[in-house]
DOKOL-705553 format. One record per residue: residue number from 1; residue in three letters; y, z, x of N, C-alpha, C in turn. Coordinates in Angstrom, 2 decimals. Each point is the difference from the previous one (the first is absolute). Layout:
<vexgus>
VEXGU   sevex   dose      n.c2      n.c3      n.c1     ca.c2     ca.c3     ca.c1      c.c2      c.c3      c.c1
VEXGU     NUM    ALA         Y         Z         X         Y         Z         X         Y         Z         X
...
</vexgus>
This chain:
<vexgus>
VEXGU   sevex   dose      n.c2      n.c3      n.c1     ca.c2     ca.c3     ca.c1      c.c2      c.c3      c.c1
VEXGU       1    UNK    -14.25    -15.97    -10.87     -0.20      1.29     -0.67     -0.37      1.09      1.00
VEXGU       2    UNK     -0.99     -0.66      1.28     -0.31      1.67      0.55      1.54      0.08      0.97
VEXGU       3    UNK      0.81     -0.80      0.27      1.16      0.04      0.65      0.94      0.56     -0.95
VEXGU       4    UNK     -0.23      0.73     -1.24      0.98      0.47     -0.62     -0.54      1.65     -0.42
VEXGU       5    UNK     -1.58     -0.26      0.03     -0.58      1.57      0.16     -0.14      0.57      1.13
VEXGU       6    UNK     -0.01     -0.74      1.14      0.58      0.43      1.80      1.03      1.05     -0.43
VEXGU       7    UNK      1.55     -0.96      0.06      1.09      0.72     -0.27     -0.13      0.95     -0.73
VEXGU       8    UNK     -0.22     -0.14     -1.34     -0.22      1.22     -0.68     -0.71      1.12      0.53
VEXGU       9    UNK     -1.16     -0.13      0.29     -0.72      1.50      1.36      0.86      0.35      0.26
VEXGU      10    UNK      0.79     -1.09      1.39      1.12      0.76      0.78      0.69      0.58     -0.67
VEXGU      11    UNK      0.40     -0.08     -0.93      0.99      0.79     -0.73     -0.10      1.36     -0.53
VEXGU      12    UNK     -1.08     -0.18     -0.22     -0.82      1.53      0.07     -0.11      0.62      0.61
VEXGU      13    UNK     -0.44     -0.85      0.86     -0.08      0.82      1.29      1.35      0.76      0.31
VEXGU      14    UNK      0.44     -0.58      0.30      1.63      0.06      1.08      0.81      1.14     -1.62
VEXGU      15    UNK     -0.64     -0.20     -0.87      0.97      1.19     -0.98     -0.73      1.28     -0.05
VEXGU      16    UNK     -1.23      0.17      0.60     -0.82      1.49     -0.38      0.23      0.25      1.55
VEXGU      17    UNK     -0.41     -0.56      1.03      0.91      0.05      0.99      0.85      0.83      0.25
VEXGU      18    UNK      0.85     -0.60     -0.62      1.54      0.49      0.16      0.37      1.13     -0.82
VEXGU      19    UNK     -1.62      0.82     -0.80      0.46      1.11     -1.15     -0.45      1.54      1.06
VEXGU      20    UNK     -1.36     -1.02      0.99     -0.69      1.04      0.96      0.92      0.30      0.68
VEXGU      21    UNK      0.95     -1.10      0.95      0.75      0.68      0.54      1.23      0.56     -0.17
VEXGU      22    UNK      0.34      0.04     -0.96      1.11      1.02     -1.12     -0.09      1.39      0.42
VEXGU      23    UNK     -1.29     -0.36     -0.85     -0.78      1.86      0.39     -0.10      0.09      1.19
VEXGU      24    UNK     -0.52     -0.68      1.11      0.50      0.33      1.33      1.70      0.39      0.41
VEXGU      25    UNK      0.18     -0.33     -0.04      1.69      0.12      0.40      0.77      1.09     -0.63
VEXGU      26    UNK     -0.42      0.28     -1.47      0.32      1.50     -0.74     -0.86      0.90      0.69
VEXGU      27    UNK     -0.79      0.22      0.86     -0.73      0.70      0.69      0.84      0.37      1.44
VEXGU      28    UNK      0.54     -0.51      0.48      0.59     -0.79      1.24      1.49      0.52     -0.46
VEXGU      29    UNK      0.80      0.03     -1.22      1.34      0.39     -0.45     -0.43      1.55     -0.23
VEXGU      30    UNK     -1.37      0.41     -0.02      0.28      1.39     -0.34     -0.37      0.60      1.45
VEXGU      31    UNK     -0.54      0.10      0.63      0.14     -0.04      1.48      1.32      0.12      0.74
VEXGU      32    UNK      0.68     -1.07     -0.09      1.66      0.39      0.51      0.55      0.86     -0.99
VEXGU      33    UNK     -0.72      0.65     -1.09      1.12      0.51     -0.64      1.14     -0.17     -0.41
VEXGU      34    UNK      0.04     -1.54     -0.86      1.22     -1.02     -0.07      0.76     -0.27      0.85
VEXGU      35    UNK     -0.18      0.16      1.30      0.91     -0.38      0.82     -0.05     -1.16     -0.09
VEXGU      36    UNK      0.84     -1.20      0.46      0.38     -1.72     -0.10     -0.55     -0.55      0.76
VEXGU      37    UNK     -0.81     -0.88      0.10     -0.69     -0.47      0.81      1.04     -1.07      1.06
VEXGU      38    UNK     -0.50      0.55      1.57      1.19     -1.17      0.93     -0.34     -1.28     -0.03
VEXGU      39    UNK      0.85     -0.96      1.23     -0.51     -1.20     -0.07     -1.14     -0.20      0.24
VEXGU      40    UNK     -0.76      0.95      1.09     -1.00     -0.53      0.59     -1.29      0.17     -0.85
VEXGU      41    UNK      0.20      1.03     -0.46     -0.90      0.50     -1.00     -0.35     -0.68     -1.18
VEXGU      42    UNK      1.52     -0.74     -0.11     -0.19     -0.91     -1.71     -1.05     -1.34      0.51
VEXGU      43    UNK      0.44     -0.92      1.41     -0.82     -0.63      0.15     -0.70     -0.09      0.49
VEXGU      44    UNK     -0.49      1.62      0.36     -1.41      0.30      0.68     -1.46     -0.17     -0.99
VEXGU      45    UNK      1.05      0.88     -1.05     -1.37     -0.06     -1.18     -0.20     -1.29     -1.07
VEXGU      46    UNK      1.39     -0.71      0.50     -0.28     -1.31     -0.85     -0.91     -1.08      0.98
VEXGU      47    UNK      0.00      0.27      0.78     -1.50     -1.02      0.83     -0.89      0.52     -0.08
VEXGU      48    UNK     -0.44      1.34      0.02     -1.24      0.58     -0.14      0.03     -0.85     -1.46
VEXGU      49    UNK      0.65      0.14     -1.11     -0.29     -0.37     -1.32     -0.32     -1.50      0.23
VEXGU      50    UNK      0.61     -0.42      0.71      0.24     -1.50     -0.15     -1.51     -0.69      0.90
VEXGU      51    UNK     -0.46      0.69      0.75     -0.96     -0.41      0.54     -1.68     -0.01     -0.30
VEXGU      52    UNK      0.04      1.62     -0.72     -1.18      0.05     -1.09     -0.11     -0.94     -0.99
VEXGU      53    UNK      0.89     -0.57     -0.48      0.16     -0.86     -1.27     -0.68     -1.20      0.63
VEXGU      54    UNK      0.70     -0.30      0.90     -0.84     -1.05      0.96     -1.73     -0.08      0.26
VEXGU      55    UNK     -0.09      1.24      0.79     -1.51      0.39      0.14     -0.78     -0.08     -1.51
VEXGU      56    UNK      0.75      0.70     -1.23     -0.68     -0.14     -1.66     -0.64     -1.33     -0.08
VEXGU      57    UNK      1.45     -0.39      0.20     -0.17     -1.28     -0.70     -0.69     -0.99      0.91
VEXGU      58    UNK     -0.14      0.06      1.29     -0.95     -1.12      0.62     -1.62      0.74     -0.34
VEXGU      59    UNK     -0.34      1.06     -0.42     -1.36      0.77     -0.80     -0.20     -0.58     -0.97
VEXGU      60    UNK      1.20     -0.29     -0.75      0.00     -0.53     -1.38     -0.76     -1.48     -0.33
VEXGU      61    UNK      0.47     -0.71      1.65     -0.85     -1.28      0.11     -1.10      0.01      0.42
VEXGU      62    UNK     -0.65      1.06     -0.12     -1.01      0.00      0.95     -1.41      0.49     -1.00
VEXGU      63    UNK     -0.69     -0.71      0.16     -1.06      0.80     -1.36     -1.25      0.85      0.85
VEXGU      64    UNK      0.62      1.03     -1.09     -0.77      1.45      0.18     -1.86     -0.01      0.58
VEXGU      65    UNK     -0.53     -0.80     -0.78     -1.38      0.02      0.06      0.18     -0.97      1.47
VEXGU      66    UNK      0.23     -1.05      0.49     -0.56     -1.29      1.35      1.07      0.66      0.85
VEXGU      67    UNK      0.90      0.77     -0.34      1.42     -0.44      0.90      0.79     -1.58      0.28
VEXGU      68    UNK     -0.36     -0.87     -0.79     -0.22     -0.65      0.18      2.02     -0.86     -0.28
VEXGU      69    UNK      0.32     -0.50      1.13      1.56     -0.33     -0.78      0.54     -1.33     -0.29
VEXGU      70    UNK      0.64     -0.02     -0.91      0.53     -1.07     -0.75      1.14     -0.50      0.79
VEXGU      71    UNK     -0.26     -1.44      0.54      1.52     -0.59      0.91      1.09     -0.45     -0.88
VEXGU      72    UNK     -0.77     -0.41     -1.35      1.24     -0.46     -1.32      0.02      1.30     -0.01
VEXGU      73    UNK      0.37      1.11     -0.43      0.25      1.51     -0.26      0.70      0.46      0.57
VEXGU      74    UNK     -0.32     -0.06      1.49      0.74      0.05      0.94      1.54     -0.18      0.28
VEXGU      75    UNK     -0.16     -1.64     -0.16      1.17     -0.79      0.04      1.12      0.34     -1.05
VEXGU      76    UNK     -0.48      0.33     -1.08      0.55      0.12     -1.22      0.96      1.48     -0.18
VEXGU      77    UNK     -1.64      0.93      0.47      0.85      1.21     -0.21      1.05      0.07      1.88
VEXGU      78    UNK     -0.12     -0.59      0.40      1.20      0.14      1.02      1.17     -0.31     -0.68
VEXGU      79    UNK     -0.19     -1.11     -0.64      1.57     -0.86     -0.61      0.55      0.84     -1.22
VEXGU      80    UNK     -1.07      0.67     -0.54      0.07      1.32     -0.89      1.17      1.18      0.87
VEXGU      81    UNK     -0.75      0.24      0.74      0.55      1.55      0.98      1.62     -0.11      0.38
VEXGU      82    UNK      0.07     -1.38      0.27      1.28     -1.04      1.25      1.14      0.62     -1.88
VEXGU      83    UNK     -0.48     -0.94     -0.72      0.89      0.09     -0.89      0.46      0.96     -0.53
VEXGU      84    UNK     -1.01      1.09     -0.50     -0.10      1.82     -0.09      1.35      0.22      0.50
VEXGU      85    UNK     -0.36     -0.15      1.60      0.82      0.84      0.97      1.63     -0.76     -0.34
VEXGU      86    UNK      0.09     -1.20      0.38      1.07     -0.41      0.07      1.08      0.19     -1.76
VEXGU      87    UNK     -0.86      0.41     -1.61      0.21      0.34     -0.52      0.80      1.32      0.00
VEXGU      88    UNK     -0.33      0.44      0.46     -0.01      1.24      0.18      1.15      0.40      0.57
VEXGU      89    UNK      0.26     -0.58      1.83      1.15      0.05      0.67      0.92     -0.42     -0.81
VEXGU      90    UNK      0.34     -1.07     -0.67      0.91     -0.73     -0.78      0.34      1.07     -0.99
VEXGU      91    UNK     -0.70      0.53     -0.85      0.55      0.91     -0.89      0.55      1.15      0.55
VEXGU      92    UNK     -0.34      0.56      1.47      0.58      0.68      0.52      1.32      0.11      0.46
VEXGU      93    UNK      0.26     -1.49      0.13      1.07     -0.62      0.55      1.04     -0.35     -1.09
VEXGU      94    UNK     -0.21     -0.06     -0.76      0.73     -0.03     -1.59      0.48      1.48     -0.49
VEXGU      95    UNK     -1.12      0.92      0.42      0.66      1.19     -0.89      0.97      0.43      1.02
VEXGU      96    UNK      0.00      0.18      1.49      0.93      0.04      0.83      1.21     -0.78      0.01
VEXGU      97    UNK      0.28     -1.43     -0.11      0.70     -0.70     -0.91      1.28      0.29     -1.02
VEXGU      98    UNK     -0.91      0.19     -1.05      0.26      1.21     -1.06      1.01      0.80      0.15
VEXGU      99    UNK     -0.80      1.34      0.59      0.82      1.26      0.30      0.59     -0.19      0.82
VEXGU     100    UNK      0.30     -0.85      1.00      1.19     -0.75      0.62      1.21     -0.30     -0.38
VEXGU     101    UNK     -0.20     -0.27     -1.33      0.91     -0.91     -0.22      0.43      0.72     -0.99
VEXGU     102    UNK     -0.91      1.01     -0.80      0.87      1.35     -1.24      0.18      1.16      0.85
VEXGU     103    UNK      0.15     -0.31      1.44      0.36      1.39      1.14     -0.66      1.54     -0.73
VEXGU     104    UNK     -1.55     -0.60     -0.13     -0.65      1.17     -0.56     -0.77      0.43      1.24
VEXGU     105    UNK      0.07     -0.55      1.04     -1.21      0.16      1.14      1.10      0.86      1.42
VEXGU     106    UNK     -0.17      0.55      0.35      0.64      0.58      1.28     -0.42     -0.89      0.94
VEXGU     107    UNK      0.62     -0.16      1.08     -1.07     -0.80      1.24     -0.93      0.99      0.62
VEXGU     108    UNK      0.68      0.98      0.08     -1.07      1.24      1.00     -0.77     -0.06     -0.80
VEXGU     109    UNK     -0.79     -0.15     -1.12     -0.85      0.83     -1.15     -0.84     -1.79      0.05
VEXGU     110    UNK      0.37     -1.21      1.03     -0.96     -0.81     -0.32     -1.27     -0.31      1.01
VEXGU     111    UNK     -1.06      0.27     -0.51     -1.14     -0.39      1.11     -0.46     -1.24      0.08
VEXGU     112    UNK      0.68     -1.17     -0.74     -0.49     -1.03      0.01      0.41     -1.09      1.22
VEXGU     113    UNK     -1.15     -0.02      0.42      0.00     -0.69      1.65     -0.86     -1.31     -0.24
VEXGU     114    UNK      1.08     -1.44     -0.23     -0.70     -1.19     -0.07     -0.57     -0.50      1.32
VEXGU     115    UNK      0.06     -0.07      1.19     -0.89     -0.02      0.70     -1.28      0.73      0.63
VEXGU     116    UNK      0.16      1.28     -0.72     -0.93      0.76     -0.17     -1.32     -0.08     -1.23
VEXGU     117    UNK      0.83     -0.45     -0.61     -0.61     -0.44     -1.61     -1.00     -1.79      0.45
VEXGU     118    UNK      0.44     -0.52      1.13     -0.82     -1.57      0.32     -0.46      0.54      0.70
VEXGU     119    UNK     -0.49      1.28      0.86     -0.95      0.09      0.92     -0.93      0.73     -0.68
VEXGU     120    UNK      0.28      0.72     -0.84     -1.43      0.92     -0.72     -0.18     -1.85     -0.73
VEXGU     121    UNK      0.44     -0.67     -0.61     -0.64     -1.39     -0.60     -1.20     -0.68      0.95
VEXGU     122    UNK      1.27     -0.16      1.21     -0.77     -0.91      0.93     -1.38      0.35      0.33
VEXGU     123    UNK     -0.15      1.90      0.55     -1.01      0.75      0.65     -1.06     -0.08     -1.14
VEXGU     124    UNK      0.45      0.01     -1.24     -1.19      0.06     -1.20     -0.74     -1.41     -0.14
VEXGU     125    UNK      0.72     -1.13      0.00     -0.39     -1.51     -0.05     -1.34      0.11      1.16
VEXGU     126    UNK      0.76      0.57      1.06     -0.75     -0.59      1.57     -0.94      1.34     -0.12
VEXGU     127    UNK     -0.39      0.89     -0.79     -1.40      0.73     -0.21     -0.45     -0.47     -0.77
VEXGU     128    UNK      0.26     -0.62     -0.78     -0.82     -0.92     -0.94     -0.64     -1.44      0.70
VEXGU     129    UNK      0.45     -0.45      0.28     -0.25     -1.28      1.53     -0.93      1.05      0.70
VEXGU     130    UNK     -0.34      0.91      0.88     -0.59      0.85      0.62     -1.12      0.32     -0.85
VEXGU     131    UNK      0.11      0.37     -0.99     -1.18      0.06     -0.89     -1.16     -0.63      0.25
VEXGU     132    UNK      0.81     -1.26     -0.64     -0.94     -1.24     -0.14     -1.23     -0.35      1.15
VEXGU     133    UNK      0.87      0.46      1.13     -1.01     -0.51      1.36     -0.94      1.01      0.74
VEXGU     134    UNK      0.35      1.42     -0.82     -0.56      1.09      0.31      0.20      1.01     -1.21
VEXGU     135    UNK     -1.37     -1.09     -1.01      0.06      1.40     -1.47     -0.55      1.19      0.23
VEXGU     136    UNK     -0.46      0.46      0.77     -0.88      0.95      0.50      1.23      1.27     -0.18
VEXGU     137    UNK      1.26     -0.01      0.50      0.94      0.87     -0.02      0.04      0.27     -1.14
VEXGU     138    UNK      0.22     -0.88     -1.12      0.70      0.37     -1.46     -0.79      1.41     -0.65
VEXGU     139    UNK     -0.98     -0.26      0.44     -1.04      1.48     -0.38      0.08      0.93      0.61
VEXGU     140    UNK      0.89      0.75      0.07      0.28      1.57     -0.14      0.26      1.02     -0.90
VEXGU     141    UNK     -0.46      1.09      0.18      0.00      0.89     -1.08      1.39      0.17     -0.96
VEXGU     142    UNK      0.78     -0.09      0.54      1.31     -0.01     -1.44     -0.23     -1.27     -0.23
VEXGU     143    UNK      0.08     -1.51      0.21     -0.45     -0.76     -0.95     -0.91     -0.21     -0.97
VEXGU     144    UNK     -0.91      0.71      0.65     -0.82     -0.23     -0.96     -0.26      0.86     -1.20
VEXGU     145    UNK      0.57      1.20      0.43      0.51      0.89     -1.22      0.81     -0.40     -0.79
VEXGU     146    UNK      1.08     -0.93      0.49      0.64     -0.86     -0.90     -0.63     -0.77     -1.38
VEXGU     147    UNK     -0.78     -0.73      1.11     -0.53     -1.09     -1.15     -1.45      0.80     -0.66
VEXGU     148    UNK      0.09      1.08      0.13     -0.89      0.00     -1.42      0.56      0.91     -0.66
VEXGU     149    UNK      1.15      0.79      0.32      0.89      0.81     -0.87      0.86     -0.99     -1.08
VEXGU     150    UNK     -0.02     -1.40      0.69      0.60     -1.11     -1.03     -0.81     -0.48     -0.76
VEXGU     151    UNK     -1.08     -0.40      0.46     -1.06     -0.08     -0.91     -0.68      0.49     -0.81
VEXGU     152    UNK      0.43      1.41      0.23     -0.81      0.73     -0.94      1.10      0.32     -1.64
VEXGU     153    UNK      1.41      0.51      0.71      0.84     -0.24     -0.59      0.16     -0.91     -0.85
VEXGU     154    UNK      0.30     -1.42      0.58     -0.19     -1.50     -1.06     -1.07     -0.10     -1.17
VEXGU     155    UNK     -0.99      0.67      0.22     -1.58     -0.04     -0.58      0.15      1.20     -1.47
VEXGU     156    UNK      1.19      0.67      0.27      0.12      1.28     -1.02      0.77     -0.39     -1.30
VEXGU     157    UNK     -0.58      0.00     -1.23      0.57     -0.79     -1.39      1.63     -0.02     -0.05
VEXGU     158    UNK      0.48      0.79     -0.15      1.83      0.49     -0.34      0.53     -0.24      1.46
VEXGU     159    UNK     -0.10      0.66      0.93      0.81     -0.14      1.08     -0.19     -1.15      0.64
VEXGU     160    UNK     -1.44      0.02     -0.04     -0.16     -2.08      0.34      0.90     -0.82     -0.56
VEXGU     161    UNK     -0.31      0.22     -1.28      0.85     -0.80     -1.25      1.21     -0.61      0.60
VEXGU     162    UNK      0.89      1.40      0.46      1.57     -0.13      0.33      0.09     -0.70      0.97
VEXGU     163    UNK     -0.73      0.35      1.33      0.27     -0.55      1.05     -0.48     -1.22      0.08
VEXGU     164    UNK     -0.58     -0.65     -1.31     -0.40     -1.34      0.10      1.16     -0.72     -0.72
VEXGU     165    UNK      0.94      0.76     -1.04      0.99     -0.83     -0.43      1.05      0.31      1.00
VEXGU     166    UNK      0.06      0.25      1.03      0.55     -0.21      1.53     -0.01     -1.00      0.53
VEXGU     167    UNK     -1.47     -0.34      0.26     -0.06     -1.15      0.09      0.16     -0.99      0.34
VEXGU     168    UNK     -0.25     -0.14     -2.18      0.17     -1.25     -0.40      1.68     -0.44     -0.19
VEXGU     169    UNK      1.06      1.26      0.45      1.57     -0.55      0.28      0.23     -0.57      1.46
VEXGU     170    UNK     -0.91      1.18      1.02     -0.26     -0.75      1.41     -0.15     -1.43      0.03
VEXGU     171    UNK     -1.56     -0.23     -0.76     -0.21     -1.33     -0.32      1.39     -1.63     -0.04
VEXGU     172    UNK      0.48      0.83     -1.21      1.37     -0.84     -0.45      0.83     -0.05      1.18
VEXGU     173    UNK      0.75      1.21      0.71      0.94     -0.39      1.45     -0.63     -0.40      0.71
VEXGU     174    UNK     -1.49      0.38      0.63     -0.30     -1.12      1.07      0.10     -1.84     -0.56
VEXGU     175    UNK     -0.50      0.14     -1.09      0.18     -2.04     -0.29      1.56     -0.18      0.40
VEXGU     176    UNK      1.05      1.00     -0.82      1.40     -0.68     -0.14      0.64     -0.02      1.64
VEXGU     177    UNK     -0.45      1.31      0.46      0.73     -0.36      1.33     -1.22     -1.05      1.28
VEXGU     178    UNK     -0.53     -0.38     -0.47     -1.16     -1.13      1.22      0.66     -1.68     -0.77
VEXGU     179    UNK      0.54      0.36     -1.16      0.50     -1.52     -0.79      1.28      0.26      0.30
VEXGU     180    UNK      0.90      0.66      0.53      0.79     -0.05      0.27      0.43     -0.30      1.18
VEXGU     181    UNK     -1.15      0.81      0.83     -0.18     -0.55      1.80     -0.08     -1.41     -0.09
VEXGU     182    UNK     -0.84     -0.06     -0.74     -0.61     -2.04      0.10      0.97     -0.67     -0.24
VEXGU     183    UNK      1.10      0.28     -1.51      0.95     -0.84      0.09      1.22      0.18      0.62
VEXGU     184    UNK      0.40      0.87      0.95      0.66      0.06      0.80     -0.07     -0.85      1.44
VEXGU     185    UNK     -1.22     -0.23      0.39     -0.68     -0.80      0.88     -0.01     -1.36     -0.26
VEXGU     186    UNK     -0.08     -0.46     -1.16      0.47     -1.47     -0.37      1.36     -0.19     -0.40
VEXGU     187    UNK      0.86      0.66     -0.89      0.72     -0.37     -0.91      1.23      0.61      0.74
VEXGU     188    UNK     -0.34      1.22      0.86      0.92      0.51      0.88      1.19      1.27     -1.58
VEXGU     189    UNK     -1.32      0.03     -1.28      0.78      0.91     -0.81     -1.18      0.87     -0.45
VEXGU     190    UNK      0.18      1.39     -0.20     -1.04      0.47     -1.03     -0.32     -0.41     -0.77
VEXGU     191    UNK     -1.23      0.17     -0.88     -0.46     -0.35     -1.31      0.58      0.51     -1.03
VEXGU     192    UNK      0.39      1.71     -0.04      0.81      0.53     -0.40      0.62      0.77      0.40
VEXGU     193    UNK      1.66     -0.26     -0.54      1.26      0.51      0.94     -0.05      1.62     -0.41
VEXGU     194    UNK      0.67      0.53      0.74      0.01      1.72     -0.50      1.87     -0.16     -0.49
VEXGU     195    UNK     -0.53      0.66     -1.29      1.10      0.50     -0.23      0.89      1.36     -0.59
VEXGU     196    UNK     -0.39      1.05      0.99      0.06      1.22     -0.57      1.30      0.22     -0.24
VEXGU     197    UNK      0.31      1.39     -0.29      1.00      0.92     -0.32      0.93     -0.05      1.23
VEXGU     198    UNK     -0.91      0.41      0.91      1.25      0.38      1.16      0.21     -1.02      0.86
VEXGU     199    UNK     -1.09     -1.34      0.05      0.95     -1.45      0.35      1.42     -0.07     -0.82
VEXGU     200    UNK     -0.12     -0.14     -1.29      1.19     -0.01     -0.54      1.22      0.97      0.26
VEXGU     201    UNK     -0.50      1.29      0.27      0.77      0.80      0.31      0.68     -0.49      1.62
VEXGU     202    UNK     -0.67     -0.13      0.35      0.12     -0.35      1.63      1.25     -1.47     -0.28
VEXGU     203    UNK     -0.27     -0.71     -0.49      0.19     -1.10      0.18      1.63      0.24     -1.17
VEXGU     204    UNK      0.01      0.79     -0.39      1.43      0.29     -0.92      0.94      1.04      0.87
VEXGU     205    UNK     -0.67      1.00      1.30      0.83      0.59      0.60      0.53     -0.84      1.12
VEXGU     206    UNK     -1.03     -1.20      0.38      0.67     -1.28      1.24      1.08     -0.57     -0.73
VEXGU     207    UNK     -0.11     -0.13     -1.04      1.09     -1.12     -0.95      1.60      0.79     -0.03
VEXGU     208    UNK     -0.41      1.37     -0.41      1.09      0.73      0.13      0.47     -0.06      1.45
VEXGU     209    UNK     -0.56      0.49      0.81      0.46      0.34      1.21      0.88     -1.65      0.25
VEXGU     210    UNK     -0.65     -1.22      0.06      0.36     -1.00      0.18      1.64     -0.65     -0.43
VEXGU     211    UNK      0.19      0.92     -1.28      0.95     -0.22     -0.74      0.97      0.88      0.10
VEXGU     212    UNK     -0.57      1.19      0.71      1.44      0.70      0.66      0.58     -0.20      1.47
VEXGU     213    UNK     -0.94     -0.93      0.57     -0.03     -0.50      1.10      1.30     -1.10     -0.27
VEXGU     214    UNK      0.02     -0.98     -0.59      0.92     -1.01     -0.58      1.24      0.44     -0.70
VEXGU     215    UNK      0.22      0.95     -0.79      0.97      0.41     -0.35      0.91      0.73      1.15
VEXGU     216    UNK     -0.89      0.92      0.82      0.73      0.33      0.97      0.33     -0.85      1.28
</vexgus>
């Protein structure tokens, strides 16, 4: 049970999070004056993002009154963060995919850089590892503005409310995709297969192509 109210925090966490820095970034879009943000820029500010979350969330293990930190917490919310991230890339990698394949995407107009996308992963994992052996860093003033702008937030009746039925859906994808890791690792299959829209789609424009391949 507290391994299922862990996750759940995180989930909170990582969704009010992700509402602060919204409003950051609409701050940041009005600044350029809509101009498009470049490559460097897109994954400049996605490690800054990606690395606070890190710093939050190793605070998050850490209790306020002793400082005192949790190595199960630790461990956990790493395998938490690992999965986050790699969630994340994957869906990125799907919607690119996608508009690939309904030639809705220009190439010039794409910023999506997969080896760029495993080094903001990698650099966030290995500050979190860094943490651990030197918590003394995690305490700086934007983190810690963080975590009590989340906390205080979470603590508020209605908007708490929401961002707690956040969550508790967080909750649900972290189990399905860590049971899916697991049975992929034994069984060498997911637990559960995906079967969206645009697999099918995908998988009906190979068939075609395949079949004009043969006729011709």
């Amino acid at each position: 049970m507290e391994l299922l109210n862990f996750i759940f925090r995180l989930g909170v966490l990582f969704a009010i999070y992700g509402f602060l820095w919204g409003i950051f970034e609409i701050g940041l879009t009005l600044l350029r004056s809509g101009r498009p943000k470049t490559v460097f820029e897109e994954y400049f500010i996605k490690s800054v993002k990606y690395l606070f979350l890190v710093d939050v969330t190793f605070l998050f293990c850490t209790s306020t009154e002793s400082n005192f930190v949790s190595e199960y917490h630790l461990l956990l919310a790493s395998l938490v963060l690992l999965t986050y991230f790699v969630g994340k890339l994957q869906r990125q990698q799907n919607q690119l995919a996608m508009f690939q394949m309904m030639s809705a995407m220009n190439s010039k107009n794409n910023r999506f850089i997969l080896k760029a996308e495993i080094i903001v992963i990698i650099a966030s994992i290995l500050l979190f590892g860094t943490l651990t052996i030197y918590p003394a860093y995690a305490s700086n003033p934007i983190s810690l503005w963080f975590r009590t702008s989340i906390t205080d937030i979470e603590n508020t009746v209605i908007i708490g409310f929401v961002f707690k039925i956040i969550g508790f859906f967080f909750l649900i994808s972290m189990i399905t995709k860590m049971l899916n890791a697991f049975m992929y690792l034994i069984s060498g299959r997911p637990f559960i297969q995906a079967s969206s829209s645009f697999q099918t789609f995908k998988k009906k424009k190979e068939s075609d192509f395949d079949d004009y391949e043969e006729v011709e």
